[in-house]
DRENVEX-539270 format. One record per residue (C-alpha): residue number from 1; chain; x, y, z; residue in three letters. Coordinates in Angstrom, 3 decimals, decimal comma. Each point is the difference from the previous one (the first is absolute). Layout:
// residues N
<atom><seq>NUM</seq><mol>A</mol><u>X</u><v>Y</v><w>Z</w><type>ala</type></atom>
...
***
This chain:
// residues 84
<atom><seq>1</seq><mol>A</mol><u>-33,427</u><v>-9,095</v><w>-9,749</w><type>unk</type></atom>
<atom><seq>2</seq><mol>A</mol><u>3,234</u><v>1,460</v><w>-0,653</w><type>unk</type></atom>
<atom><seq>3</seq><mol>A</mol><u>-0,043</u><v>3,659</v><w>-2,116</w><type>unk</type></atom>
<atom><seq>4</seq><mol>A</mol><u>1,693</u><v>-1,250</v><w>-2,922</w><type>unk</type></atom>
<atom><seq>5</seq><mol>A</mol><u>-2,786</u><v>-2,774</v><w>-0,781</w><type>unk</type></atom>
<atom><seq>6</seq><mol>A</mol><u>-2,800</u><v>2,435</v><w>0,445</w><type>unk</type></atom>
<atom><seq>7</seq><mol>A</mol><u>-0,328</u><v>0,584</v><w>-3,862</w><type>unk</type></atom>
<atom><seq>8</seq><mol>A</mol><u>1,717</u><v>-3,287</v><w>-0,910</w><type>unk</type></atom>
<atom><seq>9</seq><mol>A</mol><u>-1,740</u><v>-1,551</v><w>-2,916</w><type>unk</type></atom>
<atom><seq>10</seq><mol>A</mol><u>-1,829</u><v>3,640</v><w>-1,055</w><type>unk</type></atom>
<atom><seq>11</seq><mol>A</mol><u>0,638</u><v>1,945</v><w>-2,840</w><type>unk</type></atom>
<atom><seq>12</seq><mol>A</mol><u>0,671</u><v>3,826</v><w>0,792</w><type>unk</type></atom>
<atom><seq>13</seq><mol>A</mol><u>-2,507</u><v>2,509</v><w>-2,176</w><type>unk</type></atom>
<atom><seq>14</seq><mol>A</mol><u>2,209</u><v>2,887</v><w>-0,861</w><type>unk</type></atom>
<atom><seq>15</seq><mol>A</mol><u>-1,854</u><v>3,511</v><w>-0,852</w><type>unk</type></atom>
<atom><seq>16</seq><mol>A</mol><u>0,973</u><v>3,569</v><w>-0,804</w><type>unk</type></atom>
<atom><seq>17</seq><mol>A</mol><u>-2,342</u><v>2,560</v><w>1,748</w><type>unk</type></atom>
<atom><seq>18</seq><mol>A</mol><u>0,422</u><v>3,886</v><w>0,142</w><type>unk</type></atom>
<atom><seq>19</seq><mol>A</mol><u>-0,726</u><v>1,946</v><w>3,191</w><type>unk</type></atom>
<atom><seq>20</seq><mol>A</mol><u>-3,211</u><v>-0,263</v><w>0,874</w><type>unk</type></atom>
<atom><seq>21</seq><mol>A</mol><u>-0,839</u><v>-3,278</v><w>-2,078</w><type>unk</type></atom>
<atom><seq>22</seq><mol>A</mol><u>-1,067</u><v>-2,794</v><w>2,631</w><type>unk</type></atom>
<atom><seq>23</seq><mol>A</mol><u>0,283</u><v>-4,216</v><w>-0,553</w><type>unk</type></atom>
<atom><seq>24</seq><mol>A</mol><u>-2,972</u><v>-1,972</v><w>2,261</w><type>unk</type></atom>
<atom><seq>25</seq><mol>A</mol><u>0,807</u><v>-2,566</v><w>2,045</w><type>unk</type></atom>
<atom><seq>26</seq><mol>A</mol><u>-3,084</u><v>-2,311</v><w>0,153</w><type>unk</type></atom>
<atom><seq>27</seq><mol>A</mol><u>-2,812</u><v>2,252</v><w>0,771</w><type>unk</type></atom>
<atom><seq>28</seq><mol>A</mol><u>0,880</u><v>1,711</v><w>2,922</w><type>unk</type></atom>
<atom><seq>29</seq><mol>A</mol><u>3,339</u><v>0,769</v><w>0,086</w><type>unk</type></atom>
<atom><seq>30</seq><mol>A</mol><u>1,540</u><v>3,061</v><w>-2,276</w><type>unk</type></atom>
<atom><seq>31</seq><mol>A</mol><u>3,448</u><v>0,803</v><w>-0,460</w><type>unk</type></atom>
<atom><seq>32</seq><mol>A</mol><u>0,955</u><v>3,838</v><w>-1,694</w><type>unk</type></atom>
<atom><seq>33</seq><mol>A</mol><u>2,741</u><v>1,595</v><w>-1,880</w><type>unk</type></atom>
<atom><seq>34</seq><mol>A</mol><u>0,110</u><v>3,066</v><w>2,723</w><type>unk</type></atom>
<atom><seq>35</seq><mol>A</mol><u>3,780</u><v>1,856</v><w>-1,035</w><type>unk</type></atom>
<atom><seq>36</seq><mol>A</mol><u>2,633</u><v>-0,778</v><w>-2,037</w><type>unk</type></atom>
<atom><seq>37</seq><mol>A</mol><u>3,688</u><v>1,306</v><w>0,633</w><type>unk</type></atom>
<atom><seq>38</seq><mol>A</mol><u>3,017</u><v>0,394</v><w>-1,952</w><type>unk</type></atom>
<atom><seq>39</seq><mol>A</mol><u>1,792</u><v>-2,488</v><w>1,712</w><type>unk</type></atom>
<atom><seq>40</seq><mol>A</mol><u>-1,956</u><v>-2,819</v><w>-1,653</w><type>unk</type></atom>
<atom><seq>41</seq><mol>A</mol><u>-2,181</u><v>-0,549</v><w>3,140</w><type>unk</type></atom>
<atom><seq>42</seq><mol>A</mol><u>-3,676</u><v>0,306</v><w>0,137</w><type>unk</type></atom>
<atom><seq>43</seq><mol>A</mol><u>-2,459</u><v>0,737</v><w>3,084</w><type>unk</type></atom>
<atom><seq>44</seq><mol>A</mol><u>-3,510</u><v>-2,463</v><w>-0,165</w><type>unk</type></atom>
<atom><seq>45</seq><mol>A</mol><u>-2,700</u><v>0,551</v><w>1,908</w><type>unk</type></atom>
<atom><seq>46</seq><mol>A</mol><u>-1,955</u><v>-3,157</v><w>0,823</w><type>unk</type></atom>
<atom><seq>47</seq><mol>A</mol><u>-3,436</u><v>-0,168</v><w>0,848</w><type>unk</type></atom>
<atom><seq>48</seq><mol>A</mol><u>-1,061</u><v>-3,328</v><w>2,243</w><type>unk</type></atom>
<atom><seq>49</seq><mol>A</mol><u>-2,400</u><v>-1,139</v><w>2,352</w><type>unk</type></atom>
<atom><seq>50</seq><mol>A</mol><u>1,546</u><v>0,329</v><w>3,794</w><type>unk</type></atom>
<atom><seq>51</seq><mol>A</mol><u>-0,112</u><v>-3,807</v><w>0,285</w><type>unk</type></atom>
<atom><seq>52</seq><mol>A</mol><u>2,977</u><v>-0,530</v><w>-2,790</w><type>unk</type></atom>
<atom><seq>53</seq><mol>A</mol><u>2,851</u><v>0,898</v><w>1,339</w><type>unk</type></atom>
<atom><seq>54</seq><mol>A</mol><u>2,657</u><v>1,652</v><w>-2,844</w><type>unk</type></atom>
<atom><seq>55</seq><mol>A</mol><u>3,527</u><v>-0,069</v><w>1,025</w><type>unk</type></atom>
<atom><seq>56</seq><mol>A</mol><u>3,191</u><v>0,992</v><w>-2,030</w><type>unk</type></atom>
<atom><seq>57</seq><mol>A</mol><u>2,013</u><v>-3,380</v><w>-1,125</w><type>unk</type></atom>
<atom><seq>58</seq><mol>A</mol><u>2,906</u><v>0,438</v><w>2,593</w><type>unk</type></atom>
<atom><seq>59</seq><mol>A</mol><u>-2,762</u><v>0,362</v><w>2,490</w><type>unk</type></atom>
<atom><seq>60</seq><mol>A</mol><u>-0,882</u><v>-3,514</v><w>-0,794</w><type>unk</type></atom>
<atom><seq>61</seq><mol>A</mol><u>3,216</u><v>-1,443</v><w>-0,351</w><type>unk</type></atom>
<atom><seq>62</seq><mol>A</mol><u>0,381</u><v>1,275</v><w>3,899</w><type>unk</type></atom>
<atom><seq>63</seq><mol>A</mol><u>-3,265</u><v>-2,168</v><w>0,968</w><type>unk</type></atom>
<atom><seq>64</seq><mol>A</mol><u>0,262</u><v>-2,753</v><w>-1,777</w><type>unk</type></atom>
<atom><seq>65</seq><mol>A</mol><u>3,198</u><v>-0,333</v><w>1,103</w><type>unk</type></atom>
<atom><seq>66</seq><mol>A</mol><u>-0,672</u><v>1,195</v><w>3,958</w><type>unk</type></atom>
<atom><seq>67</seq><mol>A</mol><u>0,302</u><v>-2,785</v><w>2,251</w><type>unk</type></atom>
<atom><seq>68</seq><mol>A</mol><u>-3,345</u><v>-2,564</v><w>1,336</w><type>unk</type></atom>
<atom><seq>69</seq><mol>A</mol><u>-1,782</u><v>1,413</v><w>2,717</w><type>unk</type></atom>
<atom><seq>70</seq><mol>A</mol><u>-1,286</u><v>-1,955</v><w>2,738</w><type>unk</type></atom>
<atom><seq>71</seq><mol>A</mol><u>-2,869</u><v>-1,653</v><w>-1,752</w><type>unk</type></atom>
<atom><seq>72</seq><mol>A</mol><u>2,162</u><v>-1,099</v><w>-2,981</w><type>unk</type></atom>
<atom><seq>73</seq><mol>A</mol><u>-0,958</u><v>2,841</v><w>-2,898</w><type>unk</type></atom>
<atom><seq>74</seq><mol>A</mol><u>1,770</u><v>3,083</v><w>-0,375</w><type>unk</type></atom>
<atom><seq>75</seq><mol>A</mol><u>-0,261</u><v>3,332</v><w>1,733</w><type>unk</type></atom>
<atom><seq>76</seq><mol>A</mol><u>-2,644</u><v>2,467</v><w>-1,813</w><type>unk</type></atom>
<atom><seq>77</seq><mol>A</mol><u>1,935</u><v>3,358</v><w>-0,421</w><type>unk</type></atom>
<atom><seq>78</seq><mol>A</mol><u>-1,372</u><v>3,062</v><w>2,206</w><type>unk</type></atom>
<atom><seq>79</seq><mol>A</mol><u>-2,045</u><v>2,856</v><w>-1,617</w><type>unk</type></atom>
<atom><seq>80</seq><mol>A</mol><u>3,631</u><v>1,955</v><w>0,796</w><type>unk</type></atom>
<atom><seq>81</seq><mol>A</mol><u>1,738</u><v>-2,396</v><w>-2,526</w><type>unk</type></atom>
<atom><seq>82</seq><mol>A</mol><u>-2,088</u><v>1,112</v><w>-2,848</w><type>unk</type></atom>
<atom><seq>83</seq><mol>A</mol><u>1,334</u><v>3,086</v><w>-1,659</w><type>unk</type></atom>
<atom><seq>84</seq><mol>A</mol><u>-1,818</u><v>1,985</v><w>-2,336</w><type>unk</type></atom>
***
């Protein structure tokens, strides 16, 4: 599945939240408001189990678009690849 269709067909939720306000993500997954910056950018902190793997969107754009390995499906990124 390419990036760009992962939300096709969804409708996006937009929210305001201070620092320190959190949204849930089904039940187990938490993402907070940690610091916000003058320069219009914001630092979340996000809460997940260790089997659901959170990457940034340009992260993704990478795999999904990384070539087949040997067996047909695409190359998981290493532990390394994952910056906080």
């Amino acid at each position: 599945m390419a990036a760009n269709n992962i939300m096709e067909g969804s409708i996006m939720l937009v929210l305001s939240r201070k620092v320190g306000e959190s949204i849930f993500i089904n039940e187990s997954i938490r993402v907070t408001v940690v610091q916000s910056a003058k320069n219009g950018r914001i630092r979340l902190g996000i809460d997940a189990p260790p089997e659901v793997r959170v990457l940034r969107e340009e992260l993704t754009k990478s795999c999904f678009n990384s070539s087949p390995s040997k067996n047909g499906k695409a190359e998981s990124l290493s532990p390394s690849a994952q910056l906080p």
